[in-house]
N, C-alpha and C positions, 0 to 999 in steps of 0.2 A: 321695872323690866330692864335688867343686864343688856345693853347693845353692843355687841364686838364689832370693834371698828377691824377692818380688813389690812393689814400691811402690806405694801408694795415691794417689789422684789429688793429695790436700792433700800430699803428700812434696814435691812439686815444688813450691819457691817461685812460680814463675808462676802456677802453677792455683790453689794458695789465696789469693795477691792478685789474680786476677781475680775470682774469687768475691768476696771483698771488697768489691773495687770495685765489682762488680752491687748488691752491698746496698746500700753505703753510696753511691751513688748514685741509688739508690731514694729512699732515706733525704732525703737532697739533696731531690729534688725534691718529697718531700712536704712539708720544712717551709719550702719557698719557697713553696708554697699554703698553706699554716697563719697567714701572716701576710700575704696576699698583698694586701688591703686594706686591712692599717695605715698604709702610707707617703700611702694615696687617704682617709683620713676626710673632709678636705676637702672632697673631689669627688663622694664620695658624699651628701654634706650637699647640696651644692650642684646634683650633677644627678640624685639618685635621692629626693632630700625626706628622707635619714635624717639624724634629728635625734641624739646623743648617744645619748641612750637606745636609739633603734632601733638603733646601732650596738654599743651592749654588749651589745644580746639574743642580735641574730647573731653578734656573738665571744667572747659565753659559750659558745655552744649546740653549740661543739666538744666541749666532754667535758660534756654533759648526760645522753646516753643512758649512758656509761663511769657515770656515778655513781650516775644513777635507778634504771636497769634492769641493774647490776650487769655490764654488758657487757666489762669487763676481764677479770673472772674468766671472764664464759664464752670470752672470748679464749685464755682459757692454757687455759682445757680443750680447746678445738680445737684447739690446738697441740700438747696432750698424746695425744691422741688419734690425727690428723692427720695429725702433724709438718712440719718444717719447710717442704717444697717446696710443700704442698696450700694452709699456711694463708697464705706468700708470696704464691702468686698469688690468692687470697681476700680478700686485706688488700687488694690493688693493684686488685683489682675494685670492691671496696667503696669505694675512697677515688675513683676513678673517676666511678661513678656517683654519688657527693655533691658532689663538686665540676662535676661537669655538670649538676646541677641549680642549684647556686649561681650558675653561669655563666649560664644561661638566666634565671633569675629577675634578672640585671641586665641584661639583653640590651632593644633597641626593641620584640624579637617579644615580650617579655611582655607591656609596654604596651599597655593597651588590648583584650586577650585576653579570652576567656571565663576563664582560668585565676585572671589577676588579680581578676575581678571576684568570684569565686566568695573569696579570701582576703581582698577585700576586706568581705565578706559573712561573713564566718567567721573563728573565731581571735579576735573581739573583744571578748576577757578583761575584765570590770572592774578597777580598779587601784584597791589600798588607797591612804588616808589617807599613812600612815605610808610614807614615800620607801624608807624598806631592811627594809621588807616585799616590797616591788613587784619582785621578783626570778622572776616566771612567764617562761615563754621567748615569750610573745603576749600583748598587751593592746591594747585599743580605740583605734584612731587610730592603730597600726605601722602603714607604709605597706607593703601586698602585696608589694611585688620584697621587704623583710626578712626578713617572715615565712617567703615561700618561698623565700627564700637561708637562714634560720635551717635550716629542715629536709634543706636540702641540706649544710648544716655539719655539720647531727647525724650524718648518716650517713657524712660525708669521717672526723668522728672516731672514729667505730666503728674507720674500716679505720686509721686512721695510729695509733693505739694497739696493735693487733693485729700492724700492721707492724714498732713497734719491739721487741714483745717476740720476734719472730717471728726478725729482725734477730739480735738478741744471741745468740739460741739457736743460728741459724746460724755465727756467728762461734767462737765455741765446739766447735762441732763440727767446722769448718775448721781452727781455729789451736790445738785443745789438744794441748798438749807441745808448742808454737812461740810465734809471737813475740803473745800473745793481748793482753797491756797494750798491748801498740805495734799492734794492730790495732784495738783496743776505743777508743784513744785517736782513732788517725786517723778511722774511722767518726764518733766525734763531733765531732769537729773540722770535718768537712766540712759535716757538719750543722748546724752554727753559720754557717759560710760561706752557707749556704744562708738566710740572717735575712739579712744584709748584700747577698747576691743579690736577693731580692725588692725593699728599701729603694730599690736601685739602678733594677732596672729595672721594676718596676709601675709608678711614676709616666710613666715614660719612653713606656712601650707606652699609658696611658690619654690620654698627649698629642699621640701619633705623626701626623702631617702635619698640624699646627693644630689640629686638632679635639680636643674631650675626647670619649672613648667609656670607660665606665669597664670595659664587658665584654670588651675588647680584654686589660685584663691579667687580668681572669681566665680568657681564654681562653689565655693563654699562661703560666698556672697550669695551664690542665685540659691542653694540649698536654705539659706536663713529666711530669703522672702517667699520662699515656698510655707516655712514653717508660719510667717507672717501670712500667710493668706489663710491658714489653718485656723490659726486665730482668731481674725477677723469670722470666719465661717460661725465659729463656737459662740463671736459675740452675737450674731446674727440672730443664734436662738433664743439668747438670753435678753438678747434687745426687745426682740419681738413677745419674749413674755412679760418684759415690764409695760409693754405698750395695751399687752391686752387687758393690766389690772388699770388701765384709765391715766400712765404715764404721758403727760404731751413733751415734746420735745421744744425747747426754745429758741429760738432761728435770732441770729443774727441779724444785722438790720442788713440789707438788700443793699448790694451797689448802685448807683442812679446816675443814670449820663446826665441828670437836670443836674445834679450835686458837683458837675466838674467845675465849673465857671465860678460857684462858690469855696469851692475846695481850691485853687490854682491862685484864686484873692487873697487868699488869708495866709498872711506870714509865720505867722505861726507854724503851719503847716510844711511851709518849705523848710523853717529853720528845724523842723522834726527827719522833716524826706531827707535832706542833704546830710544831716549830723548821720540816722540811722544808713544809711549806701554809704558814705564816705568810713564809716568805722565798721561795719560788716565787712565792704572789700576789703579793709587793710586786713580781718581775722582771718577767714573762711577760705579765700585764695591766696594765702599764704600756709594754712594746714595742708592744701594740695603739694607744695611743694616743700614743708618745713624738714620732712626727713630728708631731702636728697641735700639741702643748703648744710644740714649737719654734716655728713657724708664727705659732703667738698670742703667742708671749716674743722672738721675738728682730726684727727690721728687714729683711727679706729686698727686695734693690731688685733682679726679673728683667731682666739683661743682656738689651741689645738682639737682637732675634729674628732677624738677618741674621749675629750673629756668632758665632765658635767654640765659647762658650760655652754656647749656647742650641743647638748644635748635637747630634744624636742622635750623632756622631762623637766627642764627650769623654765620653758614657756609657761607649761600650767601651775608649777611654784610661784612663778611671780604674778600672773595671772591673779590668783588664789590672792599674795598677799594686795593687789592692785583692789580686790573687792571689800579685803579687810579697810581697807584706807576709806574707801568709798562710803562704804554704811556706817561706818565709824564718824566718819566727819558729819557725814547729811542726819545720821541719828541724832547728834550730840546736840542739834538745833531744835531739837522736839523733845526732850526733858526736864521736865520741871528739876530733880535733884541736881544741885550745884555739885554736889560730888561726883554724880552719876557723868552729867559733863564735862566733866575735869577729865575723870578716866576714859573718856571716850577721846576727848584731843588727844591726852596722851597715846591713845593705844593709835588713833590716826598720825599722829605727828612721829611716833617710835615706826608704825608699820612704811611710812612714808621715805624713813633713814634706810631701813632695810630695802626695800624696790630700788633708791637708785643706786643703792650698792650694789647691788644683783645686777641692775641696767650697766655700770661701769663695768663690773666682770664680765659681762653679755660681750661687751664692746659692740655696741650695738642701736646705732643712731634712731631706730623705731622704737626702739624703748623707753630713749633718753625723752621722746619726743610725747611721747602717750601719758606722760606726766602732767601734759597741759590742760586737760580737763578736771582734775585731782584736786585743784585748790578752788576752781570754780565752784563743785561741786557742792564743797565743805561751807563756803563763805556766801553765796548767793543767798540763802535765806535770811543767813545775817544781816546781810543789806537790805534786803528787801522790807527785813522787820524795820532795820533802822529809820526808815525811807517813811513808813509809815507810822513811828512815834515822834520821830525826832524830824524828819524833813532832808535839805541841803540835797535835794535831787538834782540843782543843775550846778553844785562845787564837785558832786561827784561824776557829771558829765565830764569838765575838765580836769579833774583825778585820772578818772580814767584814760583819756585823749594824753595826757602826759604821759603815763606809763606807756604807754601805747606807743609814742615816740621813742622813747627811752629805752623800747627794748628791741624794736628795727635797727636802733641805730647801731644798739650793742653789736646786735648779729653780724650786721656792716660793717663795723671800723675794729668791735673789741676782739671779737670772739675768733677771726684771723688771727691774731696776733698771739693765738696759743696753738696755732696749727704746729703740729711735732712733740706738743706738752700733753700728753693724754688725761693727766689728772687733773691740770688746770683748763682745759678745753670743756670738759665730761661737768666741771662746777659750774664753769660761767653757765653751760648752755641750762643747765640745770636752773639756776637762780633766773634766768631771764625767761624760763619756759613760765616757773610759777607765778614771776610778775605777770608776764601778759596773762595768764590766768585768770589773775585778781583784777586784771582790768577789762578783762571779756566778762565779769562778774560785774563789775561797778556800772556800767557804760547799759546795758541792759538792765538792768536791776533799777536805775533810774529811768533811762527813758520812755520805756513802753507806761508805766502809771501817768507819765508827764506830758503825757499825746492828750487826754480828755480836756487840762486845761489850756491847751494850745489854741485847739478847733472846736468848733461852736459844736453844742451836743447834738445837733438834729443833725449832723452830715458827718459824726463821729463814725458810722460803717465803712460809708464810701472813701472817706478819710484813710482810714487802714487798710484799705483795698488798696487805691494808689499808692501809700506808702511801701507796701509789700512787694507793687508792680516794681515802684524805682530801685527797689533794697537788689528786687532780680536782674536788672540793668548790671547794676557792678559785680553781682555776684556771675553774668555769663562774663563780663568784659575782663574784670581781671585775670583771672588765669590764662586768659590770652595771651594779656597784656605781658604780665611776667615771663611768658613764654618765649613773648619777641623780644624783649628787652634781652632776656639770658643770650639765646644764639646773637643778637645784636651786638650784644659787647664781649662775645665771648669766639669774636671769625676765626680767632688760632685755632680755636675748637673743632669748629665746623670744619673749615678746611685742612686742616690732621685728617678726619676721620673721611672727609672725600677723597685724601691723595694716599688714605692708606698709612699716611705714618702715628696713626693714635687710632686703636679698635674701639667701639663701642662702649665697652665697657669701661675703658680708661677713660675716657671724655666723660661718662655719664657722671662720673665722682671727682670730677676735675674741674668743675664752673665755677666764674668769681661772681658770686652772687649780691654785689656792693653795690649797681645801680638797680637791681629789682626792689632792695630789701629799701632803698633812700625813695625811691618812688611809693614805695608802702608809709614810710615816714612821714613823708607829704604829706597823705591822705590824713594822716594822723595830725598834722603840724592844721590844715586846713578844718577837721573836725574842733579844734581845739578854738581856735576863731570863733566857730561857731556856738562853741559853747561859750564861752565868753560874750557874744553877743546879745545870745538866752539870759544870761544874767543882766545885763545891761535892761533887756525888754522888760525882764519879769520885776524889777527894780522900779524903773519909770510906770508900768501900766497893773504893777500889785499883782501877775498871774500867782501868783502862790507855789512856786516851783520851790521854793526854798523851805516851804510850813509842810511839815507831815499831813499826811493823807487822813491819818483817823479826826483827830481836831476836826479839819476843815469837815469830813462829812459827820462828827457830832455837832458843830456848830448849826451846822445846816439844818439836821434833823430837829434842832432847837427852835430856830427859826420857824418852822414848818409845825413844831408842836403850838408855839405862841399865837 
C-alpha cells in the first residue's frame, strides 16, 4: 500500500521564497524610513530651523525607548508569546503610526497649529554646562516640528526593532532544514540596499518640481511602510496556513533576569558588548550624517536645471544601474560556474564604474554616499564562507577596526584638502566610502558567529539580548553626540545664522566636520584594542576564534558519533 506523505507549505521552493520576499521586503522598506532624512540634513537646517543638534536628538530617538524602557526585551516576549504572524503585523502597525507622526510633524499643517504651539510651550528641558551631558531627547530652543518628529521616531523604533527580530524568527521557521544562510543572507542584503535606496531617492522626492518640500520624502517613507504592513498582512495568511499543515514555530531561548549575574561575569561577554556598540556607533551615526559631511568637504557645482543630469530621469538610470551592481555582486557568491562568476564581478565591477560616473555628473553628495552599502553587499558572503572554512574571525575583527580608523581619518584630515578639486574630492570620498564598506562587512561577518564561543551556551539568548540592548545605548547616543560636537566646534556657524549674517542654508553646507569624524576614529582606535585583546584571550584560553566554524562542529559531531 502506496502512502502519500502530505507536503508542508515551506516544501515547495516558491512558497518559502515568497514568504521571504514578504519579509525581507518589509524589512526593505523600514530601513529606507530609518535613514530617510540623512541624505536632507541640509534641508532640514535650511527649511525646518534644525540646527545639528536638533537633528541628533531626532536620530537618536529611534532606539531611546528599546534602551530606557527595556522595549526589546518586551519585544521577544510578545513574540514568545504571540508568535510570529500577530507580532509581524504589530511591528508594521507600530512603525506606521511613528513615522506618520514624523511625517506630520514636518509637514506646512504643523506650522503654525495649536499642536506646535503647545511643543513649543513644552519639552523645554534646561541644558547642562557640560556639551556630552546634554544627551536628553528635548531641550529649550528644539524647534517643535523636532521634538514632535523626535516622538514619532521613538515609537517608528519600537516597531522596526520588533520587526527584525520578528523577521529572523520567521525565516527560521520557513527555511529550517533548507537553504536558511542563503536566505538569512539575502533578507540582509536587501536591507542594505534599502540605505542606498533612501540616499537616492529622499533627496530627489524633497526637491521634486523645484520646490523643496522636505515632507514629500518622508511621506514616501510613510507610503513604503504602509506597503510593508501589506505585506506582513499576505504573510499572515500564509503563516497561518503552514501552521495548520502541523508547522511549529522555533522560539528563541527567553531572556532571564536569573541569567544577568551570569551574563555581566563572563568577559567574554563584555569583550563582545564593547567591540559590537563601539563599532556599530562609529557605522550607523555617522550614515545619519555622512551626506551633509560630503556636502561641507567636497565642491559640488549643480549642473544646469534644463539638463539631463538635473533631471528626475537619471535618478531612476542610476537607480536601475545601482540594482545591476547589487544582484550582480550578491549572485556571483551562489554559482558554482567559475566562468559564470567571473562574468558576474565583471558585469558588477564594470556596472559599478558606470554609478560613480553618473554620481560625479549628478554632483551629487547622496549619491556619492549610497555607494557604501555596494561593496558590503557583494563581499559579506564571502567572508562569511571564509569564516567558516578557513577561520581568522578575530584578525578580521582588527582588519576591520583598522579600516574603520583609516577612513574617519581620511574624511577628517584628507578629504578637506581637496575641497575646490571636484574630481579629486568625488575619488577620495569615493575610495573611502567602499573601504568602510568592506569593513562594515568584515567586523559583522566575524563577530556575530564569535559570540557562541565567548558565552557559555545555556545563557547564549539572554546574552544576545543584552548585547542588542548595549549595541542600542550608542546607536541613541551617538548621533547626539555628533550633533553637539558639530555646533560645539563650529560657534562661527551658530552665531552667523543667529545675528543674521549666514542664512540657514549656507551654514547647513558649511560645517567643519574634523572633531565629529576623530571622535568616530576613537571609537574605532578603542574597538581595535579590543580586538587585539580577543586574540590575546583566544590564544591563552584555546576559545577557537581563529579555527573555521565547519571543522570545529564536524569535529564535534565526531566526538558525539564515537
Amino acid at each position: 500500500m502506496t502512502q502519500t506523505i502530505q507536503k508542508k507549505l515551506n516544501d515547495s521552493p516558491a512558497m518559502r521564497w515568497t514568504a521571504l520576499l514578504l519579509l525581507a521586503l518589509a524589512m526593505f522598506c523600514s530601513y529606507i524610513f530609518m535613514d530617510i532624512l540623512s541624505p536632507i540634513k541640509d534641508l532640514m537646517q535650511s527649511t525646518r530651523g534644525w540646527d545639528s543638534t536638533a537633528f541628533g536628538r531626532e536620530e537618536g530617538a529611534e532606539t531611546f525607548l528599546n534602551v530606557f524602557i527595556f522595549f526589546l526585551i518586551f519585544a521577544g516576549i510578545i513574540l514568545d508569546k504571540m508568535g510570529v504572524r500577530f507580532t509581524a503585523i504589530l511591528s508594521g502597525a507600530v512603525m506606521l503610526v511613528g513615522a506618520a507622526i514624523k511625517w506630520y510633524a514636518v509637514t506646512d499643517m504643523f506650522a503654525g497649529s495649536g499642536l506646535e504651539t503647545w511643543f513649543d510651550n513644552n519639552l523645554s528641558w534646561p541644558r547642562p554646562e557640560n556639551q556630552f551631558l546634554d544627551v536628553l531627547p528635548f531641550y529649550e530652543g528644539m524647534p517643535a516640528s523636532a521634538k514632535f518628529a523626535t516622538i514619532g521616531f521613538m515609537i517608528f523604533g519600537c516597531g522596526v526593532e520588533m520587526a527584525g527580530i520578528t523577521v529572523s524568527r520567521g525565516i527560521v521557521k520557513w527555511f529550517k532544514g533548507k537553504e536558511m544562510a542563503l536566505a538569512m543572507g539575502s533578507e540582509m542584503a536587501l536591507a542594505r540596499l534599502g540605505v542606498a535606496t533612501c540616499m537616492i531617492f529622499s533627496p530627489m522626492f524633497a526637491k521634486m518640481s523645484g520646490s523643496i518640500d522636505v515632507s514629500r520624502s518622508v511621506a514616501f517613507g510613510v507610503v513604503l511602510l504602509m506597503i510593508a504592513l501589506m505585506m506582513f498582512i499576505v504573510y499572515f495568511f500564509m503563516d497561518r496556513k503552514l501552521d495548520a499543515q502541523g508547522a511549529e514555530e522555533e522560539k528563541d531561548e527567553p531572556f532571564k533576569i536569573s541569567d544577568i549575574g551570569k551574563i555581566l561575569s563572563s568577559g567574554g561577554f563584555w569583550l563582545v558588548a564593547l567591540l559590537c556598540v563601539l563599532y556599530y556607533s562609529a557605522i550607523f551615526p555617522f550614515q545619519k550624517y555622512a551626506v551633509n559631511m560630503l556636502q561641507c568637504n567636497i565642491t559640488f557645482v549643480e549642473p544646469a536645471k534644463d539638463s539631463f543630469w538635473a533631471s528626475t530621469s537619471v535618478t531612476y538610470i542610476q537607480y536601475g544601474v545601482m540594482l545591476v551592481i547589487a544582484i550582480a555582486a550578491f549572485a556571483s557568491n551562489f554559482t558554482k560556474s567559475k566562468s559564470k562568476q567571473l562574468s558576474l564581478i565583471a558585469l558588477a565591477v564594470v556596472s559599478l564604474v558606470v554609478y560613480c560616473w553618473m554620481g560625479y555628473m549628478r554632483q551629487s553628495a547622496e549619491t556619492v554616499f549610497a555607494v557604501f552599502p555596494l561593496l558590503a553587499m557583494g563581499i559579506t558572503p564571502v567572508l562569511g564562507n571564509y569564516i567558516d572554512h578557513k577561520g581568522k574571525a578575530a584578525s578580521m575583527l582588527v582588519l576591520g577596526s583598522i579600516l574603520l580608523i583609516a577612513c574617519h581619518l581620511t574624511f577628517a584630515f584628507v578629504l578637506p584638502e581637496f575641497k575646490g578639486n571636484q574630481i579629486g574630492g568625488v575619488v577620495v570620498a569615493y575610495l573611502t566610502i567602499l573601504v568602510l564598506g568592506a569593513s562594515f562587512s568584515l567586523v559583522p561577518a566575524s563577530l556575530w558567529p564569535s559570540v557562541p564561543k565567548l558565552v557559555d551556551s545555556n545563557i547564549i539568548g539572554s546574552a544576545y539580548a543584552l548585547i542588542f540592548w548595549i549595541q542600542n545605548i550608542g546607536l541613541w547616543l551617538f548621533p547626539i553626540l555628533i550633533g553637539n560636537v558639530l555646533d560645539a566646534t563650529n560657534p562661527e556657524i551658530v552665531k552667523a545664522v543667529e545675528s543674521g549674517a549666514m542664512n540657514a542654508e549656507q551654514a547647513a553646507t558649511s560645517y567643519d566636520y574634523t572633531w565629529p569624524l576623530v571622535m568616530l576614529a576613537s571609537l574605532g582606535v578603542a574597538a581595535l584594542i579590543i580586538g587585539f585583546i580577543l586574540k590575546i584571550v583566544d590564544k591563552k584560553k584555546g576559545l577557537g576564534l581563529e579555527l573555521p566554524n565547519i571543522k570545529k562542529e564536524e569535529t564535534a559531531e565526531a566526538a558525539v558519533a564515537e
